[in-house]
C-alpha positions as CSV (number, residue, x, y, z in Angstrom):
1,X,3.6,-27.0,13.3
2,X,3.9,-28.7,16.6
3,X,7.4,-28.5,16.4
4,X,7.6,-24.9,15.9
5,X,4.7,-23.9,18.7
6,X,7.1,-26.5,21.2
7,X,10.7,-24.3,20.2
8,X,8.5,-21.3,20.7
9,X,7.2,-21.9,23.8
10,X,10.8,-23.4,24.9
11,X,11.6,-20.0,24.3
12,X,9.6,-18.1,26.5
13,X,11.3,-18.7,29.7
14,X,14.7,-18.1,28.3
15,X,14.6,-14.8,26.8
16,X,12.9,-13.6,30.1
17,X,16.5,-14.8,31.8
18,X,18.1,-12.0,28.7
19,X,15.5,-9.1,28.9
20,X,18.1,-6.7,30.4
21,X,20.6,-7.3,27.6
22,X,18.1,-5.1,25.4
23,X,15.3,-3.0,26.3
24,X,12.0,-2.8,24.4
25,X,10.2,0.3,25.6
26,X,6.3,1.4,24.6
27,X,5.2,4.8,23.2
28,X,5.0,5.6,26.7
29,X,9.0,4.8,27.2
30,X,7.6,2.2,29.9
31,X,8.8,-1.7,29.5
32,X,6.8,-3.1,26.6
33,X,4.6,-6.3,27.2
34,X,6.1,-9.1,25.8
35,X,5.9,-10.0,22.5
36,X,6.5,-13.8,20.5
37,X,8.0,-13.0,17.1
38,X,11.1,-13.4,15.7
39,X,12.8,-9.9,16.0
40,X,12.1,-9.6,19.8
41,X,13.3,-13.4,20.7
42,X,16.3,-12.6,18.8
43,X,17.1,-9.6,19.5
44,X,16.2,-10.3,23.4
45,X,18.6,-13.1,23.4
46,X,21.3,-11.5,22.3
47,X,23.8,-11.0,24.6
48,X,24.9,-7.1,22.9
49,X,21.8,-4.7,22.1
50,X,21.8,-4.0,18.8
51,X,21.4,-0.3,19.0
52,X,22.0,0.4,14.7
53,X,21.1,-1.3,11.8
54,X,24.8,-2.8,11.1
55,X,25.0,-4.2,14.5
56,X,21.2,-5.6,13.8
57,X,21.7,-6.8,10.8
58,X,25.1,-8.4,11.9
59,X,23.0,-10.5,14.8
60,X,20.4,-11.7,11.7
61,X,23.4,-12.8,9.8
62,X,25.3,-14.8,12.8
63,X,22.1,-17.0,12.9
64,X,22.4,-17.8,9.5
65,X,19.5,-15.9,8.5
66,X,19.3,-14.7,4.8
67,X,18.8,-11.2,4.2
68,X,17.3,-9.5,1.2
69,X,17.5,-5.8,0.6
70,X,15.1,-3.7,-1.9
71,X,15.8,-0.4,-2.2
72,X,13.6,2.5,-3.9
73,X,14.5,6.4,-4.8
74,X,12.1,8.7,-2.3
75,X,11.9,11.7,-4.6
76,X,12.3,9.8,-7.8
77,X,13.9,7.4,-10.1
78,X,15.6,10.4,-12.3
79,X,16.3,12.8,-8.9
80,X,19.2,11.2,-6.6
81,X,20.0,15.0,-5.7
82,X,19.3,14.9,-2.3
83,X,20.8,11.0,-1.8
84,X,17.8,9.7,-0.6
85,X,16.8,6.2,-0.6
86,X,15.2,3.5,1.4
87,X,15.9,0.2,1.7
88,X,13.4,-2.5,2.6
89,X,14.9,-5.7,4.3
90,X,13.2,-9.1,4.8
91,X,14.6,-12.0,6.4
92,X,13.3,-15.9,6.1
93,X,15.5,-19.2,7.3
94,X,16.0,-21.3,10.1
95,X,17.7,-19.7,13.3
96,X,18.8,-22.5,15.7
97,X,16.7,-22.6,18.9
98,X,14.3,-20.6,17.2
99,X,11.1,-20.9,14.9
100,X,11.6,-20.9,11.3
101,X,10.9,-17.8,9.6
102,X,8.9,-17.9,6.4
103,X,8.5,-15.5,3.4
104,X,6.7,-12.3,4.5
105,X,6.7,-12.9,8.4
106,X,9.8,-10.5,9.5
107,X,10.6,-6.9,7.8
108,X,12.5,-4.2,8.9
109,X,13.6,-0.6,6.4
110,X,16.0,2.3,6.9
111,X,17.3,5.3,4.8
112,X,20.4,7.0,3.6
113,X,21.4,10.6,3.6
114,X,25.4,12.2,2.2
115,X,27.8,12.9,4.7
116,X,30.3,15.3,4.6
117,X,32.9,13.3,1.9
118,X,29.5,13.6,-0.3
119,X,29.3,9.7,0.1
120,X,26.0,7.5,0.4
121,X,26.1,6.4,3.9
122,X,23.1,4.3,5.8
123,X,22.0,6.8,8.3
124,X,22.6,5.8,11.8
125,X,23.1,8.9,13.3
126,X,21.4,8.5,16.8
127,X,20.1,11.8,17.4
128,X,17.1,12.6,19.6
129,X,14.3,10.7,18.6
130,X,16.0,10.3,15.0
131,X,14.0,6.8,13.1
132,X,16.6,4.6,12.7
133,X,14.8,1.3,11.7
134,X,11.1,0.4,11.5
135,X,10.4,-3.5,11.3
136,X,7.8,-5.6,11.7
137,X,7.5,-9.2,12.1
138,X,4.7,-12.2,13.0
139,X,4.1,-12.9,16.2
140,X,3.5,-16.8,16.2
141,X,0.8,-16.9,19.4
142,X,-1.1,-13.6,18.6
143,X,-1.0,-14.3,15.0
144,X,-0.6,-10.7,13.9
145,X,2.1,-8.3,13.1
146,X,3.8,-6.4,15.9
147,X,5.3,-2.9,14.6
148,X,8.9,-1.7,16.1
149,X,11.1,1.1,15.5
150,X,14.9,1.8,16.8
151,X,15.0,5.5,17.5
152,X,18.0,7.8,18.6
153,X,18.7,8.8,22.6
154,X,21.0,10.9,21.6
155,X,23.8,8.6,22.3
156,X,22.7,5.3,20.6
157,X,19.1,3.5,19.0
158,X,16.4,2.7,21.5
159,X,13.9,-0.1,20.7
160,X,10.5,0.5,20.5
161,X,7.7,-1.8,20.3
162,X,4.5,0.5,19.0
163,X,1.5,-2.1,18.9
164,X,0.4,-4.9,16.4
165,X,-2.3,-5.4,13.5
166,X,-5.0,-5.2,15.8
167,X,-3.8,-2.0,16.9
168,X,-4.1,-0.7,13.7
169,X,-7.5,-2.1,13.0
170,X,-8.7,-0.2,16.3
171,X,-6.9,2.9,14.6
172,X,-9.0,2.7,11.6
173,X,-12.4,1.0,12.7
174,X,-14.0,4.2,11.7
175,X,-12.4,4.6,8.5
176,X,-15.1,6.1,6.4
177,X,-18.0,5.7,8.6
178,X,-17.9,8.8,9.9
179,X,-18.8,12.2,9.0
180,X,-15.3,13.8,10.8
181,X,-12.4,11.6,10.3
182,X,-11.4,10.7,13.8
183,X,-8.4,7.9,14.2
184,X,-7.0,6.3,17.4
185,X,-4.2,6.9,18.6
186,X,-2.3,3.6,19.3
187,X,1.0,3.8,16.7
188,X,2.0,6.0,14.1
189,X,2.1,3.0,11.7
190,X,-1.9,3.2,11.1
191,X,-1.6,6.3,8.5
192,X,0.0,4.3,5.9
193,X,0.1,0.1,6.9
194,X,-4.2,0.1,6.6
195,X,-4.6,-3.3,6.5
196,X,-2.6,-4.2,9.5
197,X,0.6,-5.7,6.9
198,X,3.4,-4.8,5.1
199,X,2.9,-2.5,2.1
200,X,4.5,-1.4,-1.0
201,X,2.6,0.8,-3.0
202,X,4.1,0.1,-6.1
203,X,3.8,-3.6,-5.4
204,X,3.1,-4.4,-9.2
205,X,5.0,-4.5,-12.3
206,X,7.0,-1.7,-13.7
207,X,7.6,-1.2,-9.6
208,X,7.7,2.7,-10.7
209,X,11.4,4.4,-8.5
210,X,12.5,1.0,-7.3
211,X,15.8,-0.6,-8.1
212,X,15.5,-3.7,-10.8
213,X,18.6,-5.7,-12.4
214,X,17.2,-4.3,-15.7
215,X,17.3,-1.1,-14.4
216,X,19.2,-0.2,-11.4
217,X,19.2,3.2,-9.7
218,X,21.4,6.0,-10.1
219,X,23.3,7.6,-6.9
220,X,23.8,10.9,-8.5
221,X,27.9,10.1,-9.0
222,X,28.2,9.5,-5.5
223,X,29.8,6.2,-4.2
224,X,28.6,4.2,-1.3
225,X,30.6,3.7,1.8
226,X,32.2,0.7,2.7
227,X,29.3,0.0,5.7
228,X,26.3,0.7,3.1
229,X,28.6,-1.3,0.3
230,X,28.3,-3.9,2.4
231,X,24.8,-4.1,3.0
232,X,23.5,-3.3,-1.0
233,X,25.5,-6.7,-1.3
234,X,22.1,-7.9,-1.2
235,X,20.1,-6.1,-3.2
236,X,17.6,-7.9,-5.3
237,X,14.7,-6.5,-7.8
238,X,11.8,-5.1,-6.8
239,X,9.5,-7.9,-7.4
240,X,11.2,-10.1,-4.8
241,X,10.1,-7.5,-2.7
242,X,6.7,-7.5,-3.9
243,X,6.6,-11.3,-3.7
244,X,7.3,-11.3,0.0
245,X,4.5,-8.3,0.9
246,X,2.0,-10.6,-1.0
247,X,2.8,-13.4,1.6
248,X,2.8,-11.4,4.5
249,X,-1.0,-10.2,3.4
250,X,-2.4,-13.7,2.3
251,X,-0.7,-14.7,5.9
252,X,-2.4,-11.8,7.6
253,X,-6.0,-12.1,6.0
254,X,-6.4,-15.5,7.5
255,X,-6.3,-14.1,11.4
256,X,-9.5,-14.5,12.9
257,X,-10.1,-11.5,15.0
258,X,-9.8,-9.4,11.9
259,X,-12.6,-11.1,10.6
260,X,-14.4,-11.3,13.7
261,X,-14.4,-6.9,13.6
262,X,-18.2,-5.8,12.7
263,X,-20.0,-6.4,9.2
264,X,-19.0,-2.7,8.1
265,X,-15.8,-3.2,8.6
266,X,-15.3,-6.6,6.9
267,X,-16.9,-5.4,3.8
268,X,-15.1,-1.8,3.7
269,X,-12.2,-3.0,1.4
270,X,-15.3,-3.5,-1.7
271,X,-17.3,-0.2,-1.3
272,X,-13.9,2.5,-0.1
273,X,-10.3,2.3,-0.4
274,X,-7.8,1.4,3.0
275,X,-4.7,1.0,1.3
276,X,-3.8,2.2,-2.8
277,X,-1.0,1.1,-5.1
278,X,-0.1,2.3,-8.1
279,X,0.1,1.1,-12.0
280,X,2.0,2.9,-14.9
281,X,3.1,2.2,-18.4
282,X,5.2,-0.7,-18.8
283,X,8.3,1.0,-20.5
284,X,10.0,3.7,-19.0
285,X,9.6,6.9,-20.4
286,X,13.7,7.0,-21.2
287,X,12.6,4.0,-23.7
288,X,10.7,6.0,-26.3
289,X,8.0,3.3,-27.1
290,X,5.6,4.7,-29.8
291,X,2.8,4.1,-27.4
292,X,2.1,4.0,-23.9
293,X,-0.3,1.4,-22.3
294,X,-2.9,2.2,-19.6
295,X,-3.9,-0.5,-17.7
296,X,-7.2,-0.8,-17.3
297,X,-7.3,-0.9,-13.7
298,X,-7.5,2.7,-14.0
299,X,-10.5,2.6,-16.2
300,X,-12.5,0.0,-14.1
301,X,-12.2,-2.7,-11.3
302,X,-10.8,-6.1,-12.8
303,X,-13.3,-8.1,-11.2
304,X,-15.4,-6.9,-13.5
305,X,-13.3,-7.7,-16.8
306,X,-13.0,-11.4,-18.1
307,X,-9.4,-10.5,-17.6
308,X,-7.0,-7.5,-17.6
309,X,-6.3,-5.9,-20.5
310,X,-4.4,-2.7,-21.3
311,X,-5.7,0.8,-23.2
312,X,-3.3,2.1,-25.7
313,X,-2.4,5.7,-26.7
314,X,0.2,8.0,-28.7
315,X,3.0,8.5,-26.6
316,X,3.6,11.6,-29.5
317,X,-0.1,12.9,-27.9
318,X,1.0,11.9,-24.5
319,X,4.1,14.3,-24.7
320,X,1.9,16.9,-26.3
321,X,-0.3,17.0,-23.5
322,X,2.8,16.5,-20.7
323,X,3.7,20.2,-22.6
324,X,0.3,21.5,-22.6
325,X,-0.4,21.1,-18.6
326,X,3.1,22.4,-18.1
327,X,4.2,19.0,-16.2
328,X,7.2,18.9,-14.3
329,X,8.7,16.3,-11.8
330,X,9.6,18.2,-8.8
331,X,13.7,18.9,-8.1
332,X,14.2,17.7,-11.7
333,X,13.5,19.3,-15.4
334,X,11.8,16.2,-16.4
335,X,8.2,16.3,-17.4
336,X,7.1,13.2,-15.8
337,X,7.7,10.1,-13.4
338,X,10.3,7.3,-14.7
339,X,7.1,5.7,-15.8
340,X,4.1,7.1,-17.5
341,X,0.8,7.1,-16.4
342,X,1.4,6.4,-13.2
343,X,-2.1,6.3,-11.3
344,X,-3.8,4.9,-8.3
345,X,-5.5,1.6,-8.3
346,X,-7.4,-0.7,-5.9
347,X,-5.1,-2.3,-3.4
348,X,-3.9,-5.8,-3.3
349,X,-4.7,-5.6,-0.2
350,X,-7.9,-4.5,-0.1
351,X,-8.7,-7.0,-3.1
352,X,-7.5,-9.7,-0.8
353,X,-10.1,-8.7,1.8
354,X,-12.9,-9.5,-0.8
355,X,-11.1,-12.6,-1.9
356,X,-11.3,-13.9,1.5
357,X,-15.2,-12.7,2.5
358,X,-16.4,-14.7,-0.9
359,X,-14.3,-17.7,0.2
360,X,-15.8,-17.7,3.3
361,X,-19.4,-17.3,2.0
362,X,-20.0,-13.5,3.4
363,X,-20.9,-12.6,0.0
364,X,-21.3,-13.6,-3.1
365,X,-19.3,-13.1,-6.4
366,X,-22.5,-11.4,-8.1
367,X,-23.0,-9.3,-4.7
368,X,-19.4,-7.9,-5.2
369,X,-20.4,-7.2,-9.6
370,X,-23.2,-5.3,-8.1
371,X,-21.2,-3.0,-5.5
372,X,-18.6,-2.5,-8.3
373,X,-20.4,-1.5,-11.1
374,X,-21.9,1.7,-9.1
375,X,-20.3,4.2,-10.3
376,X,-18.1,1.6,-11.9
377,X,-16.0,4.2,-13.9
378,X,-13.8,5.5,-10.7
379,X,-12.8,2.1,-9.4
380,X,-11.0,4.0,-6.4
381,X,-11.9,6.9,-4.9
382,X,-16.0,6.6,-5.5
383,X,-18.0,9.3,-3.1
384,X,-21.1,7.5,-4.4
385,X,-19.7,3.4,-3.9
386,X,-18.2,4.9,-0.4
387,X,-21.2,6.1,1.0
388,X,-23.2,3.0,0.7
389,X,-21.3,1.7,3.1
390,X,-23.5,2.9,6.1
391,X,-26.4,1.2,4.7
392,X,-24.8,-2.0,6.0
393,X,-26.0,-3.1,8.8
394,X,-23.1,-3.1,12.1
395,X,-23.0,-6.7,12.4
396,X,-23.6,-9.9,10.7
397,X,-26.3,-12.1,10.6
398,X,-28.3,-14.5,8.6
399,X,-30.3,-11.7,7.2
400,X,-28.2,-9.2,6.9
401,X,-28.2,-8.9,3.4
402,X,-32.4,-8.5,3.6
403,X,-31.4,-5.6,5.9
404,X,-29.3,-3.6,3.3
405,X,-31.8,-4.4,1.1
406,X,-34.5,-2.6,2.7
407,X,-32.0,0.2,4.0
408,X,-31.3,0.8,0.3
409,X,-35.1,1.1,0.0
410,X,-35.7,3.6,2.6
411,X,-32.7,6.0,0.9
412,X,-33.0,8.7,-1.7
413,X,-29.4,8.4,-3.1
414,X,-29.2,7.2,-6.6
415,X,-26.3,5.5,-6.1
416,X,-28.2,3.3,-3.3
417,X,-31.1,2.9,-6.3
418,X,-28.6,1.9,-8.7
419,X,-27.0,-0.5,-6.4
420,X,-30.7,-1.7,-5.2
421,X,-31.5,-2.2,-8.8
422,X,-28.3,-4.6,-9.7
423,X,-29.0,-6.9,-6.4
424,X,-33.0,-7.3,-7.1
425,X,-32.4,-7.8,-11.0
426,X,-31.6,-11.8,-11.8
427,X,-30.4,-10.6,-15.4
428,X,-27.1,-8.6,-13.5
429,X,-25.6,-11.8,-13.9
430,X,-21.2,-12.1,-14.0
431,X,-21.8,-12.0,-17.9
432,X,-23.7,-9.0,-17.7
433,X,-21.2,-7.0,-16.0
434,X,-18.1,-8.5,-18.5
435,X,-20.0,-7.1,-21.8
436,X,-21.1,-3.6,-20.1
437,X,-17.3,-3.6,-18.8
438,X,-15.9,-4.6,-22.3
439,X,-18.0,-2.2,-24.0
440,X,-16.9,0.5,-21.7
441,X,-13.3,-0.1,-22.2
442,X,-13.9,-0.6,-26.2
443,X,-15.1,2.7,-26.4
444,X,-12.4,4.3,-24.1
445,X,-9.9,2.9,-26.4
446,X,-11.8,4.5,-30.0
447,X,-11.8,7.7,-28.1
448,X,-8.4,7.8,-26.9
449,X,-6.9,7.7,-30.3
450,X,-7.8,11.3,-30.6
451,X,-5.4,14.3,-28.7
452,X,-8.7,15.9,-27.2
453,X,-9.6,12.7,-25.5
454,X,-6.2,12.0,-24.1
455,X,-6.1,15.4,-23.2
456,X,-9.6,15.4,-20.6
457,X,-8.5,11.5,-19.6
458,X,-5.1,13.0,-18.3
459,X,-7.2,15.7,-16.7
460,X,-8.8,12.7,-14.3
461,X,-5.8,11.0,-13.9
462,X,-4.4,14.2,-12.3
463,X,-7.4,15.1,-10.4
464,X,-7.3,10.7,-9.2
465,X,-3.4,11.5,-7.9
466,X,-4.4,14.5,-5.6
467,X,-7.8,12.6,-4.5
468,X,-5.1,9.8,-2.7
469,X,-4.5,13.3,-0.7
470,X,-8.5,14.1,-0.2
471,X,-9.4,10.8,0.5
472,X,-9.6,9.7,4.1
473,X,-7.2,7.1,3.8
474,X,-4.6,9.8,3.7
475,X,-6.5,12.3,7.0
476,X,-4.4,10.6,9.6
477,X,-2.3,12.9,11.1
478,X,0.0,10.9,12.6
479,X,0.9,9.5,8.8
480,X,-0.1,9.6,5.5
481,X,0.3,6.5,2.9
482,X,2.0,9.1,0.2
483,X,4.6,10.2,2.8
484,X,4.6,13.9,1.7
485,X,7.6,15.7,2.7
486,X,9.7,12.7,2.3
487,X,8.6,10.5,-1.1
488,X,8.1,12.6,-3.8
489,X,6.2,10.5,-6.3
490,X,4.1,12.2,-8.9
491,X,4.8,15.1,-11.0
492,X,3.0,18.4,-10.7
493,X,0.5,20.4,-13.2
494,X,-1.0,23.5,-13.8
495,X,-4.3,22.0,-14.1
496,X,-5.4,23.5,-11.0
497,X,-7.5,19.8,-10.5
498,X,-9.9,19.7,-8.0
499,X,-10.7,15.8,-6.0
500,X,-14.3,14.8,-7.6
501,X,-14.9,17.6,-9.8
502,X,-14.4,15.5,-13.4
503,X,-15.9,12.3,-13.9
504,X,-15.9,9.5,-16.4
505,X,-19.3,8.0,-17.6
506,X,-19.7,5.0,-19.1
507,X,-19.5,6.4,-22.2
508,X,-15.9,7.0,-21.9
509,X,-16.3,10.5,-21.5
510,X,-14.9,12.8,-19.2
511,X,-17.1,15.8,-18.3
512,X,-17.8,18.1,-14.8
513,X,-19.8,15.8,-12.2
514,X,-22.8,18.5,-12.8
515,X,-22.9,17.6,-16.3
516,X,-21.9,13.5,-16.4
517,X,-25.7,12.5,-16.3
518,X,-26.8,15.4,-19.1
């Protein structure tokens, strides 16, 4: 470490001798304030701007940097009409004169389009204010992501440097905790990278539209060039990718200022979502398996499970209700996503936040069992887990927990009585929860063996796709974590599903709200 803090600050006073080689400008398109991470020292240094991603990538690769590329179908694994994909780049190793770059520290992405020979081509085209390359990387003295994109003059790429993590966090300090969702303003990056880091909302297995050795993607017959050829040299599967997000948020969710932000904030990730991936069936759809496996993440929260488990039902009654709702994959005559089931769970991310409060003794194991288990049948997108959130108090202290306490008191909301019950009653122990939680998911999987069951269970899992949309997470309007208009990820219905009308009880049933408690 001492090393590395004396190259870096070595560095300081010689990339200021280079700045004029390559401009960084901020959203204001005035000079940028200096910035300590690996893609601005490079890039400063250099003694030609890299103004596209070859050129860029070229620089990387001449200081023996290793580069690996993911890359992911935007409108589907099935649907390479349109010829777009995105590839997401990290780089780790040992630049000379520079500080080494670890696994999930530096990130950068672009996209393809066709040109006119109908090829795959990277696209570089540098028209007015066209994104180019977005990229992120640790800054080693703020200790915090800085986000940057190369954007089009018309003539050639233009670096930007947007803000950091902290940016982000100001962006979204009022992230449910307010009754009109308000954002700041800072960097377009907010709407979708909630937690400050890099994201990848399919970050867990089957990694649902990204490219796999098992099963790479499909370019629709056309070939690549010979400059995007070159680049998908280094492709590697998905959970490489996945791998190197998971240290970039362990890496972020150690920075002190975030954890410095006010008691509401802190404890957010437990009661409302910031970020959302996504789970599906294990097989692909193309693979025919007799049955498809739910995992129970979509039934309830795994911190309340002695361990994860998976819900089984008929693929045969799967289909039969894929025909029933008329599904359809957009731009394709498929009936669903390459994987079934696909549905929104808790984020990594967000479960790392907890992971790190209990560590640090903010709360307690049994005090997250007790938050989780209201309303523990919609482990997502609760109203009723949500709103307890303001019953926090603003800040920490050594009685804040007495506080929310006799907040919880003062309030008429059933949810805050339900919660108020499990943190004043000593037998809502870890056990507790685990038998209620396995008895929940016993009965889900009696119930599911039947068409009418799967039927209303696919219902909610519609109604929990279009509630990413309703949610505030995704009320941004500078960017929304689904990407609409450019991703197209889920298939469509004729269910005509409305965000919180259907609920699950603990019963396993799925009813009206109005009618879950009769």
């Amino acid at each position: 470490m001492f090393l590395r803090s004396v190259i870096f600050l070595s560095l300081l006073g010689f990339v200021s001798l280079n700045w004029a080689s390559c401009s960084f400008l901020d959203s204001n398109k005035a000079e940028a304030p200096a910035t300590n991470d690996a893609l601005r020292l490079i890039v400063s240094q250099s003694p030609v701007c890299p103004t596209d991603v070859f050129a860029f990538r070229a620089l990387l690769k001449n200081h023996h940097l290793l580069l690996k590329t993911s890359l992911v179908a935007n409108r589907g694994f099935h649907n390479p009409s349109q010829g777009s994909f995105s590839l997401f780049e990290w780089v780790t190793g040992q630049a000379k004169g520079f500080p080494t770059i670890e696994p999930g520290e530096f990130f950068f992405g672009h996209f393809t389009d066709v040109d006119e020979q109908n090829r795959l081509i990277a696209n570089q085209y540098p028209e007015k204010n066209a994104l180019m390359i977005e990229a992120f990387a640790w800054d080693y003295k703020k200790n915090v992501f800085n986000f940057y994109e190369l954007r089009g003059d018309g003539e050639k790429g233009q670096w930007f440097y947007r803000g950091d993590s902290l940016d982000i966090f100001a962006d979204n300090s009022m992230l449910h905790r307010q009754l009109h969702p308000t954002f700041g303003d800072r960097l377009r990056c907010s709407g979708c990278h909630g937690q400050g880091g890099p994201i990848m909302k399919e970050l867990f297995s089957p990694h649902n539209d990204w490219w796999t050795t098992k099963r790479p993607l499909d370019f629709g017959g056309r070939k690549p060039d010979e400059s995007l050829s070159l680049i998908l040299t280094d492709l590697v599967s998905a959970e490489e990718l996945a791998s190197a997000v998971q240290h970039g948020l362990k890496k972020l969710n150690q920075h002190q200022a975030y954890q410095s932000s006010s008691l509401q904030e802190q404890l957010r990730p437990l009661f409302c979502p910031v970020e959302v991936n996504f789970v599906a069936d294990e097989s692909a759809n193309d693979e025919y398996q007799a049955n498809i496996s739910i995992p129970s993440d979509f039934f309830i929260d795994s911190r309340l499970l002695p361990h994860k488990r998976v819900i089984t039902i008929s693929r045969t009654d799967y289909q039969a209700v894929l025909v029933y709702a008329e599904s359809r994959f957009p731009e394709t005559s498929l009936l669903d996503a390459d994987h079934a089931w696909l549905a929104p769970v808790k984020a990594l991310s967000d479960q790392m936040v907890i992971d790190s409060l209990i560590k640090r003794g903010v709360i307690s194991d049994k005090f997250v069992a007790d938050v989780l288990a209201v309303d523990m049948a919609n482990p997502v997108f609760s109203s009723k887990r949500c709103e307890l959130l303001s019953y926090l108090p603003l800040q920490s202290s050594p009685h804040w927990l007495d506080t929310f306490i006799y907040n919880l008191k003062q309030s008429p909301s059933l949810a805050a009585k339900d919660l108020l019950a499990n943190l004043t009653d000593p037998t809502h122990t870890k056990d507790f929860y685990q038998q209620k939680a396995e008895q929940f998911l016993q009965q889900c999987q009696e119930k599911l063996t039947k068409l009418s069951h799967v039927e209303k269970m696919y219902a909610l899992l519609a109604q929990r796709r279009l509630e990413i949309q309703a949610s505030e997470i995704s009320a941004n309007p500078r960017g929304q974590i689904l990407e609409p208009g450019f991703r197209v990820i889920f298939p469509s219905n004729n269910l005509a599903s409305i965000p919180g009308y259907l609920e699950m009880n603990e019963q396993c049933d799925v009813k009206p709200k109005a009618l879950t408690n009769g």
